[in-house]
CHARMM internal coordinates of N, CA and C (Angstrom, degrees):
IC EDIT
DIST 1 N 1 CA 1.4557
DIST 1 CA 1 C 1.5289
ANGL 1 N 1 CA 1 C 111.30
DIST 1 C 2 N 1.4140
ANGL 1 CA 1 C 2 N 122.78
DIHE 1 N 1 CA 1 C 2 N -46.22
DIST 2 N 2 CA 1.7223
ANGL 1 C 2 N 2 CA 113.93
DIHE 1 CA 1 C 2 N 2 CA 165.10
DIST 2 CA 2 C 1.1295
ANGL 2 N 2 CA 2 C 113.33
DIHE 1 C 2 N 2 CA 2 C -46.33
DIST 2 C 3 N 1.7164
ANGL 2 CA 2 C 3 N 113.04
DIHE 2 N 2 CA 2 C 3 N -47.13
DIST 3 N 3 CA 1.6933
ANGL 2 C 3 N 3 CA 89.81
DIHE 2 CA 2 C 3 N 3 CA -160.21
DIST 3 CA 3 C 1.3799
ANGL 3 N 3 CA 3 C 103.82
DIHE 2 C 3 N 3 CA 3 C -67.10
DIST 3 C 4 N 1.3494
ANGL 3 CA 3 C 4 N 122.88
DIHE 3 N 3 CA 3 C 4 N -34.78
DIST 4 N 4 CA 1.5373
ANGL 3 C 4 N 4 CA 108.44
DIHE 3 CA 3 C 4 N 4 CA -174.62
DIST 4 CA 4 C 1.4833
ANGL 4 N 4 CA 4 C 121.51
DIHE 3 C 4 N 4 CA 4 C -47.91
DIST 4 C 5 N 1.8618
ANGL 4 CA 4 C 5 N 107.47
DIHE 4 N 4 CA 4 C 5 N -37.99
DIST 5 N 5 CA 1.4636
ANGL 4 C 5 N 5 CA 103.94
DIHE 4 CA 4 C 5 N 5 CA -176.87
DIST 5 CA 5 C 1.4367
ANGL 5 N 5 CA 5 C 104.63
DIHE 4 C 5 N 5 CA 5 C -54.89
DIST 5 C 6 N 1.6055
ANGL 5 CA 5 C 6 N 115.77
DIHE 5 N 5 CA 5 C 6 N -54.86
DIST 6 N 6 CA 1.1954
ANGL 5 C 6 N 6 CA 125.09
DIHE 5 CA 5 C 6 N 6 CA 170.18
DIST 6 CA 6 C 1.4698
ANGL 6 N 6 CA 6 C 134.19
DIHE 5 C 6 N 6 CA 6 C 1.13
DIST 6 C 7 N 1.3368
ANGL 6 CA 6 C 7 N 90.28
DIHE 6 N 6 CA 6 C 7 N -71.56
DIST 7 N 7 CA 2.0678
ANGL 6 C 7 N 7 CA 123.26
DIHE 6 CA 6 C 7 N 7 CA -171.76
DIST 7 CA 7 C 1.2679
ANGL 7 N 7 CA 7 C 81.37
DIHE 6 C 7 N 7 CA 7 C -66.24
DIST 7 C 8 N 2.0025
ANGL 7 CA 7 C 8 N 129.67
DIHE 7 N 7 CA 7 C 8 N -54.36
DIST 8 N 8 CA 1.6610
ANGL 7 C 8 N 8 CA 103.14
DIHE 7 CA 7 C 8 N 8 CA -165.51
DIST 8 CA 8 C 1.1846
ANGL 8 N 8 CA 8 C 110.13
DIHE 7 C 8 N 8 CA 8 C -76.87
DIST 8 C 9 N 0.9968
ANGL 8 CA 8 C 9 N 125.74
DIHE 8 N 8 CA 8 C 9 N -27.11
DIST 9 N 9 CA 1.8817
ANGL 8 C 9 N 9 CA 123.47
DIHE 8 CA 8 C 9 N 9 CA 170.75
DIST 9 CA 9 C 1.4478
ANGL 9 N 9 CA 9 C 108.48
DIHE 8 C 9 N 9 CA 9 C -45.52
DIST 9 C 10 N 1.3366
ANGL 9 CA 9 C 10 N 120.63
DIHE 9 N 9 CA 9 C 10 N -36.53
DIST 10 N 10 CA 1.9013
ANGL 9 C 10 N 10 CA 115.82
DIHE 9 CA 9 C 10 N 10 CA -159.08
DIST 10 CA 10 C 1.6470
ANGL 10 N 10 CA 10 C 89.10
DIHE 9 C 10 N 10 CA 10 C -103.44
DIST 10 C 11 N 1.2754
ANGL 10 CA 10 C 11 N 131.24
DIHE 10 N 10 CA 10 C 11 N -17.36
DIST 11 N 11 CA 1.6503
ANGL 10 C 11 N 11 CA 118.03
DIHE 10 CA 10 C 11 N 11 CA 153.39
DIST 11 CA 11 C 1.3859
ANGL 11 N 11 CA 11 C 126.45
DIHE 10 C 11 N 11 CA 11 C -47.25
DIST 11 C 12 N 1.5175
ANGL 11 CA 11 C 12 N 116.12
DIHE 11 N 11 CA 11 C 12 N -51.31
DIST 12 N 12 CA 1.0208
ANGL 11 C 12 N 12 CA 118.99
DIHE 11 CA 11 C 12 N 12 CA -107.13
DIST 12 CA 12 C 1.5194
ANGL 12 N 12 CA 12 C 75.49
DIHE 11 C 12 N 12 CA 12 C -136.11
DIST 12 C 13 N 1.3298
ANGL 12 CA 12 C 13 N 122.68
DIHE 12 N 12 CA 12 C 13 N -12.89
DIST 13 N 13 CA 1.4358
ANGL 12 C 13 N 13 CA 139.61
DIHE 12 CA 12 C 13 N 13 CA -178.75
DIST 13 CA 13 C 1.6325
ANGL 13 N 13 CA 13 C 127.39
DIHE 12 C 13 N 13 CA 13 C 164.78
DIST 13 C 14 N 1.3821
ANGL 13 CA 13 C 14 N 106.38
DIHE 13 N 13 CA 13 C 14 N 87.44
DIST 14 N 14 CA 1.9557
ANGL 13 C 14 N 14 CA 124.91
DIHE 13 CA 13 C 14 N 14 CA -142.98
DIST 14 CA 14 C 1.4771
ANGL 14 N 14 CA 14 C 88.30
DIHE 13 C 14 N 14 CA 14 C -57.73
DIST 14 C 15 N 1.7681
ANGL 14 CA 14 C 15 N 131.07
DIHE 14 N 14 CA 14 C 15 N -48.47
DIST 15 N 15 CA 1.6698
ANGL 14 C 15 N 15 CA 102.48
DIHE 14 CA 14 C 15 N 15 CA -150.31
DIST 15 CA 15 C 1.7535
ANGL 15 N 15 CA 15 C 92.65
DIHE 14 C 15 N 15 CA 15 C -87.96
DIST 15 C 16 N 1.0235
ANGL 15 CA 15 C 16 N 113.57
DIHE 15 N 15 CA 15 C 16 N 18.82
DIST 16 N 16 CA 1.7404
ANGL 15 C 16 N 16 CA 98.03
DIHE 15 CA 15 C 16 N 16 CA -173.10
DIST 16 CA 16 C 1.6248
ANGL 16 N 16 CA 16 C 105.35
DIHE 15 C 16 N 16 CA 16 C -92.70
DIST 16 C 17 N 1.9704
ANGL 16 CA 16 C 17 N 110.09
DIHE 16 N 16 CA 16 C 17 N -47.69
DIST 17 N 17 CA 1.0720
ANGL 16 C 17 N 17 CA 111.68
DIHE 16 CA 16 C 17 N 17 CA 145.15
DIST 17 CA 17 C 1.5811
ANGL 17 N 17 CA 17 C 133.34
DIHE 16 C 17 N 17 CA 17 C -18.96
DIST 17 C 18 N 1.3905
ANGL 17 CA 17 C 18 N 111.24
DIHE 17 N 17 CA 17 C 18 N -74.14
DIST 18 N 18 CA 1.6725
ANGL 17 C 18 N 18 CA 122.50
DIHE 17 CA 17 C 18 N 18 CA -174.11
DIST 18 CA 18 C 1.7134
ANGL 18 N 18 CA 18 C 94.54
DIHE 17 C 18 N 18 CA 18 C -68.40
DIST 18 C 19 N 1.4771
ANGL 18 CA 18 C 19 N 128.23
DIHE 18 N 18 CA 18 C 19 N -27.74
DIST 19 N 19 CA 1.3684
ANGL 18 C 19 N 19 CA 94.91
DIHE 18 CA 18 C 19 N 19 CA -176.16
DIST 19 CA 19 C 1.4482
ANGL 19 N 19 CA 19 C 122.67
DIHE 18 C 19 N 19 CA 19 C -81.22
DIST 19 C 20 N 1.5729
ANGL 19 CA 19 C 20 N 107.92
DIHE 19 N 19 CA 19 C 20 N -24.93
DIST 20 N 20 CA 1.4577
ANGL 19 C 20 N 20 CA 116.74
DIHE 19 CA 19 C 20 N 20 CA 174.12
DIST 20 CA 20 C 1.7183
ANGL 20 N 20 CA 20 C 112.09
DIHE 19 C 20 N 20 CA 20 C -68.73
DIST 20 C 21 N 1.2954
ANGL 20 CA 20 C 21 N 112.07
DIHE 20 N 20 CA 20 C 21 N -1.45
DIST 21 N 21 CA 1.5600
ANGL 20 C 21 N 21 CA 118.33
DIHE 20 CA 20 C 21 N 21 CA 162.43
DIST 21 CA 21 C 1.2708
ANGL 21 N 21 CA 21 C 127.42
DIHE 20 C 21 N 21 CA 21 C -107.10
DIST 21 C 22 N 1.4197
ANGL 21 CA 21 C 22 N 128.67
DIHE 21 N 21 CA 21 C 22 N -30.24
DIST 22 N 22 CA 1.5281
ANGL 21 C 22 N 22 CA 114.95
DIHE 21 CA 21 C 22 N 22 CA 155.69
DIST 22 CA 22 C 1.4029
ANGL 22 N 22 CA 22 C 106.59
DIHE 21 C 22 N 22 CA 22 C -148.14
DIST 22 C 23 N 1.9440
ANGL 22 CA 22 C 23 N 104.58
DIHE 22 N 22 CA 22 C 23 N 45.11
DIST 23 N 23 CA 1.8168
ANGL 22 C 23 N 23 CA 99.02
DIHE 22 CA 22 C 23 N 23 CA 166.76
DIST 23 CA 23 C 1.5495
ANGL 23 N 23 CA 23 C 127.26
DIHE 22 C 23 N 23 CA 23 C 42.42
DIST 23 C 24 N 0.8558
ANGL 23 CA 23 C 24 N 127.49
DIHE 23 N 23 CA 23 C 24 N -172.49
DIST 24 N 24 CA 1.5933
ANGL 23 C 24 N 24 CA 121.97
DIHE 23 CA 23 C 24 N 24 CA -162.32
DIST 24 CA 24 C 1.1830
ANGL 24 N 24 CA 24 C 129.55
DIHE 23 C 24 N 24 CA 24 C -76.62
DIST 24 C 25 N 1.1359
ANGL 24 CA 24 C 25 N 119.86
DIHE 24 N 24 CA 24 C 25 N 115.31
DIST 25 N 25 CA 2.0458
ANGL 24 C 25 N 25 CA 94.38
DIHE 24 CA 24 C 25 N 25 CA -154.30
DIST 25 CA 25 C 1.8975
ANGL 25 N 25 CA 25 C 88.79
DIHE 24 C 25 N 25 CA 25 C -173.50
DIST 25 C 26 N 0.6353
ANGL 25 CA 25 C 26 N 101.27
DIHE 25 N 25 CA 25 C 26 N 167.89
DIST 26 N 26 CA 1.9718
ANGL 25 C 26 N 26 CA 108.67
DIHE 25 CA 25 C 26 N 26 CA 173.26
DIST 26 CA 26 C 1.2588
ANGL 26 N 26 CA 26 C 115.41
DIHE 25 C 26 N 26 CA 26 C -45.38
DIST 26 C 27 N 0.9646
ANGL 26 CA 26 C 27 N 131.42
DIHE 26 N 26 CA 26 C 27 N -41.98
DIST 27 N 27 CA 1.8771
ANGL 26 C 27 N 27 CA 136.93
DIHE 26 CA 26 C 27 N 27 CA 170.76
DIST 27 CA 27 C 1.7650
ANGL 27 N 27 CA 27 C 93.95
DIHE 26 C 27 N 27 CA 27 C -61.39
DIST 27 C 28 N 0.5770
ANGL 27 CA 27 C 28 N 127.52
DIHE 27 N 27 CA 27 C 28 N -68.19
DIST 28 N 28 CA 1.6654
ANGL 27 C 28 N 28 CA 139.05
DIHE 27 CA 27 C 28 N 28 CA -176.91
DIST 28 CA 28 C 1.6518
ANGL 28 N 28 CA 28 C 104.88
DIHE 27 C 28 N 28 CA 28 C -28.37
DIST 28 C 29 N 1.6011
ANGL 28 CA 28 C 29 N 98.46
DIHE 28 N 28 CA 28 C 29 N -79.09
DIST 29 N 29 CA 1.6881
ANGL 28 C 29 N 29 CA 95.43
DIHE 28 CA 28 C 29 N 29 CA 174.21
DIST 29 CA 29 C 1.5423
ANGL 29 N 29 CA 29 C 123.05
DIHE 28 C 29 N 29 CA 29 C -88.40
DIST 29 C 30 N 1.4622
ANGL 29 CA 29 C 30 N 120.22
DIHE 29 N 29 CA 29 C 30 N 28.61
DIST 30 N 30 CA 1.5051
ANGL 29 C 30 N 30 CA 129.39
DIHE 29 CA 29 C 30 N 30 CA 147.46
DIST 30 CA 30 C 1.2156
ANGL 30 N 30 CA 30 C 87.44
DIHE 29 C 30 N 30 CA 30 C -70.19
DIST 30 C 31 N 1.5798
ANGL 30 CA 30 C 31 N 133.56
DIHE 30 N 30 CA 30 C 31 N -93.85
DIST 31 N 31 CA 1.0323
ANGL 30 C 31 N 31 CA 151.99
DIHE 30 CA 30 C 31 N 31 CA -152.58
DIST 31 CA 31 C 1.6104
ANGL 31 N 31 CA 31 C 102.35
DIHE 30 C 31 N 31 CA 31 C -30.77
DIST 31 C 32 N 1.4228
ANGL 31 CA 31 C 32 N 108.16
DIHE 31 N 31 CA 31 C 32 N -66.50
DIST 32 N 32 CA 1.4115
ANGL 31 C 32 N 32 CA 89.37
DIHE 31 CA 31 C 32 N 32 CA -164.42
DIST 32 CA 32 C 1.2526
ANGL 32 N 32 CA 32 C 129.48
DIHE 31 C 32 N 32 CA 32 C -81.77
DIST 32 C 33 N 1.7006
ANGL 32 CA 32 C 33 N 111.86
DIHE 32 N 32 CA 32 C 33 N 5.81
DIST 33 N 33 CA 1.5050
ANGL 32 C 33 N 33 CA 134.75
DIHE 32 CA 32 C 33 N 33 CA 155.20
DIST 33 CA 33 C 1.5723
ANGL 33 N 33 CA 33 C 98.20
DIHE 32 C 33 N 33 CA 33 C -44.91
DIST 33 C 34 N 1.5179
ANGL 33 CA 33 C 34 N 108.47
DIHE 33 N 33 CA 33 C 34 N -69.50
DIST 34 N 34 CA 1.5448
ANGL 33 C 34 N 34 CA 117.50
DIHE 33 CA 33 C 34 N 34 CA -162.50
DIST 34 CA 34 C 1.3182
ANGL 34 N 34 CA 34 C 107.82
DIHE 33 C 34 N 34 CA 34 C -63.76
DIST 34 C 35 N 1.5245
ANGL 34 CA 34 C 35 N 127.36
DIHE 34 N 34 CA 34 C 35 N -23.50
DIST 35 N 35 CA 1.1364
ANGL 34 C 35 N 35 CA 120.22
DIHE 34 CA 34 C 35 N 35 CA -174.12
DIST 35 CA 35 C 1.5946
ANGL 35 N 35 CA 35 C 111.06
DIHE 34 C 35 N 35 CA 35 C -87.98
DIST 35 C 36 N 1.6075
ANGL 35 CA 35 C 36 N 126.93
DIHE 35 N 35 CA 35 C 36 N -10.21
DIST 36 N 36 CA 1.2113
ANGL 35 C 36 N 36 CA 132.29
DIHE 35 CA 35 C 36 N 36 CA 145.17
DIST 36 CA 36 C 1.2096
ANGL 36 N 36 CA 36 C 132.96
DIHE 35 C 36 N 36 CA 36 C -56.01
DIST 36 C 37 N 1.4701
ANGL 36 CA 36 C 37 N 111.19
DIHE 36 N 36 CA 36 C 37 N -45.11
DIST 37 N 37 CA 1.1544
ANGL 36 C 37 N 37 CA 116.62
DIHE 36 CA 36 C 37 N 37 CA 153.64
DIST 37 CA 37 C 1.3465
ANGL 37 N 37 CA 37 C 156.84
DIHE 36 C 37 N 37 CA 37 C -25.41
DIST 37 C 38 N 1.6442
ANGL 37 CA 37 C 38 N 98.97
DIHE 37 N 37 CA 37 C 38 N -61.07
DIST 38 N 38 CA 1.1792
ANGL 37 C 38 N 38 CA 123.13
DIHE 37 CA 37 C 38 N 38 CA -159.16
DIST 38 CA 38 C 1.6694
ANGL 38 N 38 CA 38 C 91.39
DIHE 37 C 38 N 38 CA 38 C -166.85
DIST 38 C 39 N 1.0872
ANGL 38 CA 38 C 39 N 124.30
DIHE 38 N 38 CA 38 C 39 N 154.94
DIST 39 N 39 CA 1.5691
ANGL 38 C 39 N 39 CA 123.77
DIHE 38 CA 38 C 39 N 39 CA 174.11
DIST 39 CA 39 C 1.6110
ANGL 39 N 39 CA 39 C 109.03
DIHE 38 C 39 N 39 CA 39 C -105.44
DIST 39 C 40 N 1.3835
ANGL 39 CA 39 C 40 N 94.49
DIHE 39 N 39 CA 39 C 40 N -29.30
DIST 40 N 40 CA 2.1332
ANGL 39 C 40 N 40 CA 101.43
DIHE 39 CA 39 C 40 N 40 CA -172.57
DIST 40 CA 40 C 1.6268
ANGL 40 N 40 CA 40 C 75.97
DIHE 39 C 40 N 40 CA 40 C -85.15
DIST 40 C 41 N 0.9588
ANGL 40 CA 40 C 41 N 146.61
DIHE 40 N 40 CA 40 C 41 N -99.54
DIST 41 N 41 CA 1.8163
ANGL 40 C 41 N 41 CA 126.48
DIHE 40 CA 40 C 41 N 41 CA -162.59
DIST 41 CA 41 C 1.2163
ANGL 41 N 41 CA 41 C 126.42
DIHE 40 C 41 N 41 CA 41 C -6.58
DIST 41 C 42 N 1.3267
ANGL 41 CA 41 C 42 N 107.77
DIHE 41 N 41 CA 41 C 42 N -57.86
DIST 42 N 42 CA 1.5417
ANGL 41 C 42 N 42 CA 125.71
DIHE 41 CA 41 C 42 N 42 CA -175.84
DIST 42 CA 42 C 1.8431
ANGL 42 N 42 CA 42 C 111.98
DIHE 41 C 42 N 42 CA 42 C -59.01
DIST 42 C 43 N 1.1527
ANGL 42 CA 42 C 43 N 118.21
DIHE 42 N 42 CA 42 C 43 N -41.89
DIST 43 N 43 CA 1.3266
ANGL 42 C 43 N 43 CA 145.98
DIHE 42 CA 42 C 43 N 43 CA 154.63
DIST 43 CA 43 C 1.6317
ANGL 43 N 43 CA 43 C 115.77
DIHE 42 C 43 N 43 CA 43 C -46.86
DIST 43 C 44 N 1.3042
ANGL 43 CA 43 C 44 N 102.28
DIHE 43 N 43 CA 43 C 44 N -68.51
DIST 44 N 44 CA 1.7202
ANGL 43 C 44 N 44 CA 99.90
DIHE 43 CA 43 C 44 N 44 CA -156.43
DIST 44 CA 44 C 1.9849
ANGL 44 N 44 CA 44 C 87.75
DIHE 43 C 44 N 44 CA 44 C -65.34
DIST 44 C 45 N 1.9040
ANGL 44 CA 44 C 45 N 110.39
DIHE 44 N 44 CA 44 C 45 N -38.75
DIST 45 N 45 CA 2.0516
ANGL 44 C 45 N 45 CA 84.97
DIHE 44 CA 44 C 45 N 45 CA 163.45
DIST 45 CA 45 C 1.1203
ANGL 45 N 45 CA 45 C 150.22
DIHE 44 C 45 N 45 CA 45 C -85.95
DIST 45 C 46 N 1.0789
ANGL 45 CA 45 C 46 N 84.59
DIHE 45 N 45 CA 45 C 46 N -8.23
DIST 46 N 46 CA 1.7476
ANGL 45 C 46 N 46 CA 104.59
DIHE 45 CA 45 C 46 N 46 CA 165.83
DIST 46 CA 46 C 1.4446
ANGL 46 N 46 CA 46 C 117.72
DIHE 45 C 46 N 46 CA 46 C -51.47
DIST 46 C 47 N 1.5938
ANGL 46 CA 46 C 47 N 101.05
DIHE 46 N 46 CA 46 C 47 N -46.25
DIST 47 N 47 CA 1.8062
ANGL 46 C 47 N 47 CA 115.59
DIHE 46 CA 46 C 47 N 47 CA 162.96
DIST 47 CA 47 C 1.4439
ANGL 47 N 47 CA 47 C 118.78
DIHE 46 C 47 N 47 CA 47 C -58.71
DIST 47 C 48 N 0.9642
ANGL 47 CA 47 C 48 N 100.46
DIHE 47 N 47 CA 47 C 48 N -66.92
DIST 48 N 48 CA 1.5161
ANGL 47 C 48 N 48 CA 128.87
DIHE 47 CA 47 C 48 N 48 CA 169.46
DIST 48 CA 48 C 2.0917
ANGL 48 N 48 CA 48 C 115.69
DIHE 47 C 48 N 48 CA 48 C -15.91
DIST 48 C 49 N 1.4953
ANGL 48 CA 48 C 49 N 82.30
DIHE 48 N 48 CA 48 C 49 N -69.73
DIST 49 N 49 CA 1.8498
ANGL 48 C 49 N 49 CA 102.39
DIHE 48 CA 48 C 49 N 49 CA 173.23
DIST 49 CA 49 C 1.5038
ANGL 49 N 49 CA 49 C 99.64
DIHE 48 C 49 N 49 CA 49 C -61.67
DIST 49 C 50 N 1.4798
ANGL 49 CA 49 C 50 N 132.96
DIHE 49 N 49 CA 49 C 50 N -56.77
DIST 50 N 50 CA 1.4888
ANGL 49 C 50 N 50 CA 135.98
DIHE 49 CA 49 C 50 N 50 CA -177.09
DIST 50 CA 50 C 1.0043
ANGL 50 N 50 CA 50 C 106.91
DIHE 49 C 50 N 50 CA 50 C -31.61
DIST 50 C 51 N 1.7059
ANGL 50 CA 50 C 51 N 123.29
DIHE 50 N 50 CA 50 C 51 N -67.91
DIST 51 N 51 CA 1.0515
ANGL 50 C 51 N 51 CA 139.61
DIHE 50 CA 50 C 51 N 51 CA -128.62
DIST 51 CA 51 C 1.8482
ANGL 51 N 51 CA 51 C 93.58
DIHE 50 C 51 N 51 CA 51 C -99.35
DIST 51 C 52 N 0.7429
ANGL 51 CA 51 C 52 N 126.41
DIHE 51 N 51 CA 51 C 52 N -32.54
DIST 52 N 52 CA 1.3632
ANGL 51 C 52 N 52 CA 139.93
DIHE 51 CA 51 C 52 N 52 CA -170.38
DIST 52 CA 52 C 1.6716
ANGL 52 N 52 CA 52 C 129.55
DIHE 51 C 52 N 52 CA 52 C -49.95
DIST 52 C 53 N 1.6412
ANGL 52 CA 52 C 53 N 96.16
DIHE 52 N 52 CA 52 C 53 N -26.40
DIST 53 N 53 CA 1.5098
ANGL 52 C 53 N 53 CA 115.81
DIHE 52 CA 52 C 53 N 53 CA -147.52
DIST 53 CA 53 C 1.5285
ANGL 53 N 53 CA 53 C 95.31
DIHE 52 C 53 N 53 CA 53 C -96.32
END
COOR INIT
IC SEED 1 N 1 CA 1 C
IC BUILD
């Protein structure tokens, strides 16, 4: 049931997702690099890190 909240957190807003999965740390500000970037980037790792663990 988290990860699902999870996955909608990193839709719906990628570094909020990745932070409620491993808090502030290098994955965190990749993410929200990519999510400056690009929004489908920021997203497809946001999933990516979730899904991973």
């Amino acid at each position: 049931m988290a990860d699902i909240l999870r996955i909608i957190f990193a839709i719906i807003l990628p570094p909020v997702g990745v932070f409620l999965q491993v808090g502030i740390g290098k994955d965190f500000w990749i993410n929200l690099l990519l999510t400056i970037l690009g929004y489908i980037p920021g997203i497809v790792h946001a999933v990516w890190i979730i899904a991973r663990k």
